[in-house]
C-alpha positions in Angstrom: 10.3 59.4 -85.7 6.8 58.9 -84.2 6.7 54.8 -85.9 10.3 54.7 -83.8 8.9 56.9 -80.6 5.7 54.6 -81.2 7.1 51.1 -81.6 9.7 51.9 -78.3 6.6 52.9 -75.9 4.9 49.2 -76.8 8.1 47.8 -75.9 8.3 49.2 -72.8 4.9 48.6 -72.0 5.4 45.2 -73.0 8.9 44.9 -70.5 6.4 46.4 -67.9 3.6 43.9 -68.2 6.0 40.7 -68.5 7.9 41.7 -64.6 4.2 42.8 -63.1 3.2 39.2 -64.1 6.4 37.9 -63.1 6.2 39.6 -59.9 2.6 38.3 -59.6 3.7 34.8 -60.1 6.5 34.8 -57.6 4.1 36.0 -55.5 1.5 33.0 -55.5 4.5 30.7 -55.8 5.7 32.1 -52.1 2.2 32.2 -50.8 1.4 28.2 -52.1 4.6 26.9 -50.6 3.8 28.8 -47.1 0.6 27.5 -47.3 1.8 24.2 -48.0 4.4 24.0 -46.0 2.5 25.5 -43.1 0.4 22.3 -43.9 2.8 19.8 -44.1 3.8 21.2 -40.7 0.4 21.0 -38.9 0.2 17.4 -40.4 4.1 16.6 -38.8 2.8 17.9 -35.8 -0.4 16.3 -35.5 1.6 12.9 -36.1 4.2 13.6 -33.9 1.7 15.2 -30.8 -1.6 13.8 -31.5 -4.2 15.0 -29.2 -4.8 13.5 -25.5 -8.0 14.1 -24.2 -7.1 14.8 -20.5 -9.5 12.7 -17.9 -10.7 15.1 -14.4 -9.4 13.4 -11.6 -12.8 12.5 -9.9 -13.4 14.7 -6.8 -12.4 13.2 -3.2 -16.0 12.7 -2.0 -16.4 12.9 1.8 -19.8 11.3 1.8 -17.8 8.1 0.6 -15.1 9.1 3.4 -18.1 9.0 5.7 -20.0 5.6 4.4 -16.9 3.7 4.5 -16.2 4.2 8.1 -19.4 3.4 8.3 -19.6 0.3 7.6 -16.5 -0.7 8.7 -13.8 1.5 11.2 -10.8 2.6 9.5 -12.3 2.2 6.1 -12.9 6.0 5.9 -9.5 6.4 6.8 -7.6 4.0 4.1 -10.0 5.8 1.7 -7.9 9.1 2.5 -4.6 7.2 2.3 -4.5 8.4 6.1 -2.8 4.5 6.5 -1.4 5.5 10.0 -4.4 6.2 11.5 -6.3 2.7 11.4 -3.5 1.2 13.9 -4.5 3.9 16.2 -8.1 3.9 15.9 -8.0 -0.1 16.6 -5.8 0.2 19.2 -8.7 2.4 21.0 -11.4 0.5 19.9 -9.8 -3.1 21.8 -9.0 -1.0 24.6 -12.7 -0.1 25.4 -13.5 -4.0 24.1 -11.1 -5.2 27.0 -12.6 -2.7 29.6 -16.3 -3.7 28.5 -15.5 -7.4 29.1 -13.6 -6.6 32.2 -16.3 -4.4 34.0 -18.8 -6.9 33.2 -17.2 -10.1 34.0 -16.7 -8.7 37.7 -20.2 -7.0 37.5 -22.2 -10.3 37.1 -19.8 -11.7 39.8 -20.8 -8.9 42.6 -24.1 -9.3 41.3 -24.6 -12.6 41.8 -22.6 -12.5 44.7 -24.6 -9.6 46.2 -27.7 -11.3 45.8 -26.9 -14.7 47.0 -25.4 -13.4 50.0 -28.9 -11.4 50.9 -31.4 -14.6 49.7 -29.0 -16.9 52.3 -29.0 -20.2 50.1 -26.7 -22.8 51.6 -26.7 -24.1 47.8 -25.7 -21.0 46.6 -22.6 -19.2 48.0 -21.3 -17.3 45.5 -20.0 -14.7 47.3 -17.5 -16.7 49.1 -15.5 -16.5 45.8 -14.8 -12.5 46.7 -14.2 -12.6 50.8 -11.0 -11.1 51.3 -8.0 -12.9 52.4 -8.1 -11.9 55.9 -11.9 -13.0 56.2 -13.4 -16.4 57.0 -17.0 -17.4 56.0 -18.3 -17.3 59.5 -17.1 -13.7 59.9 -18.8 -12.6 56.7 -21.8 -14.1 57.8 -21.4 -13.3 61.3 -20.0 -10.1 63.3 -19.3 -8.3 59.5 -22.4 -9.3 57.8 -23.3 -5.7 57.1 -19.9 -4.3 56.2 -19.7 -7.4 53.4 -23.3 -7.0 52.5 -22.2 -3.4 51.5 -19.4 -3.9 50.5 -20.6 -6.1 47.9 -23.5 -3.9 46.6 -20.5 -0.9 46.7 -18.3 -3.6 44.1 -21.6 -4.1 41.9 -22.5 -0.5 41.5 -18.7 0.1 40.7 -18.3 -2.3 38.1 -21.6 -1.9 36.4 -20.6 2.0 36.4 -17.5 1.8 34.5 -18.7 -1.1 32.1 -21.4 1.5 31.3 -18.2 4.0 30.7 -17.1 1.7 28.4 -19.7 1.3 26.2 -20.2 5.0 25.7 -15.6 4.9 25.1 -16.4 2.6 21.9 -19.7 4.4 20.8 -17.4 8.0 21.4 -14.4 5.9 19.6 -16.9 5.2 16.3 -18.0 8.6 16.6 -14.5 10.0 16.4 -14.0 7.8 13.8 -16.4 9.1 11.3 -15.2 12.8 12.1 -12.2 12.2 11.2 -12.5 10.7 8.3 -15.1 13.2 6.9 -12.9 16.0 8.0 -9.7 14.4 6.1 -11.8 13.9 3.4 -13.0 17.4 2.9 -9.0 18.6 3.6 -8.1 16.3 1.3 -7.0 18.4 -1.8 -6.5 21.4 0.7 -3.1 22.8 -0.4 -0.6 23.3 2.4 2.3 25.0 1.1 5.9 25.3 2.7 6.2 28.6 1.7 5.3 30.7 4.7 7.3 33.8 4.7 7.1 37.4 6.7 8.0 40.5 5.2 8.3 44.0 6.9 8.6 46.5 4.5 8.4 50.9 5.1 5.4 52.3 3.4 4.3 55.7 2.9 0.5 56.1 4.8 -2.3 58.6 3.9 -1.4 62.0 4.7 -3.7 63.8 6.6 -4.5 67.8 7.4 -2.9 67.4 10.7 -0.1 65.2 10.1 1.0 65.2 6.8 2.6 62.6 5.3 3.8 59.7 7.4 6.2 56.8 7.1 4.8 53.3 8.6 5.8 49.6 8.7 3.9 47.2 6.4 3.7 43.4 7.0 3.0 40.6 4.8 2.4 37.3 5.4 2.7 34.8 2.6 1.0 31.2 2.7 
């Protein structure tokens, strides 16, 4: 009875042992085809999605905005893709070139007319060019000497005036140009959104020792 009793418990310490290491092999079997298979997997995907390395946009600089205008009007403003500005901008700046040339082609003409009417030169009688219609030579130099006299120096100090004017439009046009495109340039990558909302909703306040509690309005304002 014990050799039988004996002989059994081996046996079943045996069946033990033999499904523990079968168990244990399983085991590592399950664990090296994760591990491989979570490999083949990062490979697949490494093929399939291989790594970008993403370039920064470079920064909208509006010291460039500024030196392009610079150098040339409108630059600053094709640098911002703010196309539909330039047409304006030298729309301005030939306006205050016209007015410049106008103001001082009549300018030099008073002027020389003003002064050859005071020196008195028979050669030189440029100011018979400007005698109005209803005005001969001999009444500009006679009865209405002084009303043409002044009215000549009035005409020179008028033109010379507003072709002054002008320069200072084109210097304030050049001006306004570099604002601007310094300005765009620093709003450049400001985000505007569409989404501008209100909402009013009822809101329970503080209480307070006097009051209590009290029911308000709350509004919100959404950008």
């Amino acid at each position: 009875m014990k050799s039988s009793s004996r002989r059994w418990g081996s046996h079943l310490l045996f069946v033990i042992l033999v499904v523990l290491n079968l168990v244990g092999t399983s085991g590592n079997l399950r664990a090296q085809k994760k591990v491989s298979g979570s490999s083949k997997d990062l490979a697949v995907d490494t093929l399939i999605q291989p790594q970008v390395k993403l370039r920064k946009d470079k920064a909208h600089s509006p010291h460039k905005a500024t030196f392009y205008s610079a150098i040339l009007p409108g630059l600053g403003q094709a640098y911002n893709k703010k196309y539909w500005k330039i047409p304006i901008l030298y729309a301005g700046i030939g306006a205050m070139g016209y007015a410049i040339h106008f103001n001082s082609t009549y300018y030099q003409k008073y002027k020389n007319a003003y002064r050859d009417f005071l020196i008195g030169d028979p050669g030189n009688k440029s100011y018979l060019e400007v005698i109005p219609a209803t005005l001969t030579e001999e009444d500009v130099e006679g009865q209405y000497s002084d009303w043409f006299e002044t009215a000549l120096e009035n005409k020179k100090t008028y033109f010379k005036r507003y072709r002054d004017l002008s320069y200072i439009g084109m210097v304030g046009i050049y001006l306004l140009n570099l604002v601007d495109a310094t300005v765009d340039a620093h709003f450049y990558n400001f985000d505007v959104s569409d989404d501008l909302s209100m909402q009013i909703r009822p809101v329970m306040m503080n209480s307070s020792p006097v009051f209590g509690n009290q029911l308000g309005l709350k509004l919100s304002l959404r950008f």
